[in-house]
Residue, then its C-alpha position, 0 to 999 in steps of 0.5 A: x543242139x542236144x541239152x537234157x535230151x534234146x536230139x533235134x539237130x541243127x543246120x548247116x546254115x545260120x543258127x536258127x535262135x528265135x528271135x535272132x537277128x543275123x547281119x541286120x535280118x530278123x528271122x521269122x521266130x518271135x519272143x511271143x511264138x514261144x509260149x512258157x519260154x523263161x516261165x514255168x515250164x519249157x518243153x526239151x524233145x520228146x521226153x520234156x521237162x518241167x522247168x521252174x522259175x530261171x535261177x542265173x548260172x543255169x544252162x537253161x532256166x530252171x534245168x539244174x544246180x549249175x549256178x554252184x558250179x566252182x568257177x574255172x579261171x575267168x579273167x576280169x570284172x563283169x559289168x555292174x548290174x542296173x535295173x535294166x540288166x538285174x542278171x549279172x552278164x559273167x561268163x561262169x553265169x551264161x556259160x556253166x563249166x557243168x554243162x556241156x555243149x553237145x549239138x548233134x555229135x559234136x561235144x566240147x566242154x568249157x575251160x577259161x574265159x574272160x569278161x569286162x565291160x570295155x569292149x576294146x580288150x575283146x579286139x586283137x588290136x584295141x587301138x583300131x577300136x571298130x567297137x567304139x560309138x557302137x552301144x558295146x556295154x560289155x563282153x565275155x569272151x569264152x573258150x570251148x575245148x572239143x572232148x579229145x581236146x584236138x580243136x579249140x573254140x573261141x566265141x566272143x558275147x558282146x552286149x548291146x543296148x537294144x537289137x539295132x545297135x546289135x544288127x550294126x555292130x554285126x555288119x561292121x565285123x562280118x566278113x573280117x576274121x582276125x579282128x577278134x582275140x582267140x581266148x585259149x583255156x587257161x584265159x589267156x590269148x592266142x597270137x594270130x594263126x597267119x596260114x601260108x601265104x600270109x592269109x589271116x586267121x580261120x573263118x568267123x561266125x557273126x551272129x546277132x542274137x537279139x541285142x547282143x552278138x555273137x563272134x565264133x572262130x574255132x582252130x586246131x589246138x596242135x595249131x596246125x592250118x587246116x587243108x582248106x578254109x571249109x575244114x569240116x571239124x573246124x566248121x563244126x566246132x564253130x557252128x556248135x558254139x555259136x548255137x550254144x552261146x546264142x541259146x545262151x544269151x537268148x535265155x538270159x535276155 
């Protein structure tokens, strides 16, 4: 991921979040192996920066004025603040239109998106609610457009009560493409992409970053099918987000 001068990329695999948890799996980064980390100053490749106190609606914490950012067609409420969750979870605060995503060669921009705390709106079908019982307190669902605007991206944010409940809701959803909406940039939702054959939507990206979880799925904006379930621009746009949007929340948690 490349954020204020960060070169280091990313890899093929599974995002590596510290913290994370994917599919019911801790990785082996910890909250305390990172030292200053939402604090007083934070280190971003070799140049560094110092980063002040976390203000929502930063990229980061601390890395600049982007909680003024002017909002850009967001659909719904968010969730009410409590005491346990004193930062509003919207999708202009954890996912500013001033910043970004640039992991590695692959740049893309936000455009609209949607948030509300009844995670069923989050499903294609909200009467087969997989979600329900499972501790979902709220989404944000969020589109991203690459730079030449040929390829969509879509990740959905849903929050949870702690990491176990986030880790179940993961294997409950994992390995079930279509089942999520596909938010396209001006908020409104796309109609499935049923490929010939009759197989159903491109591949997801499940990720389960701490207690919340993470659902990527990118497709072409002329909405042709690519030649194969692996096509590379898809994949990259899709695992871009996907790191993006659990930096994000990892962040903010």
């Amino acid at each position: 991921m490349t954020t204020q001068g960060d070169s280091r990329s990313i890899p093929d695999g599974p995002a590596e979040i510290p913290g994370s948890v994917r599919n019911g799996a801790r990785s082996g980064f910890t909250r305390a192996r990172l030292i200053g980390w939402g604090g007083a100053v934070v280190l971003l490749g070799a140049g560094g920066f110092v980063v002040a106190s976390p203000h929502p609606g930063d990229w980061l914490p601390g890395l600049g004025p982007s909680s003024k950012d002017k909002p850009v067609s967001v659909v719904g409420n968010p969730a009410p603040t409590s005491a346990t969750d004193p930062v509003p979870f919207t999708v202009d605060g954890y996912f500013p239109v001033a910043k970004p995503v640039e992991v590695n060669a692959y740049k893309a921009h936000r455009s609209g998106g949607r948030q509300g705390n009844d995670c069923a709106e989050t499903l294609r079908d909200p009467a087969k609610n997989v979600l329900k019982d499972s501790g979902c307190q709220a989404y944000l669902a969020v589109s991203f457009s690459r730079q030449d605007t040929r390829v969509l991206t879509s990740v959905t944010v849903l929050r949870f009560a702690d990491e176990q409940q986030a880790a179940k809701a993961a294997a409950l959803v994992n390995g079930q493409p279509g089942l999520f909406t596909f938010v396209l940039p001006d908020s409104s939702i796309a109609a499935p992409s049923a490929a010939p054959g009759g197989k159903p939507d491109l591949p997801t990206r499940v990720e389960a970053v701490e207690r919340y979880l993470t659902i990527t799925s990118s497709r072409f904006a002329d909405g042709h099918q690519p030649a194969g379930a692996d096509d590379p621009e898809l994949s990259e746009a899709t695992r871009a987000v996907s790191y993006t949007a659990g930096m994000s929340v990892f962040s903010w948690n």
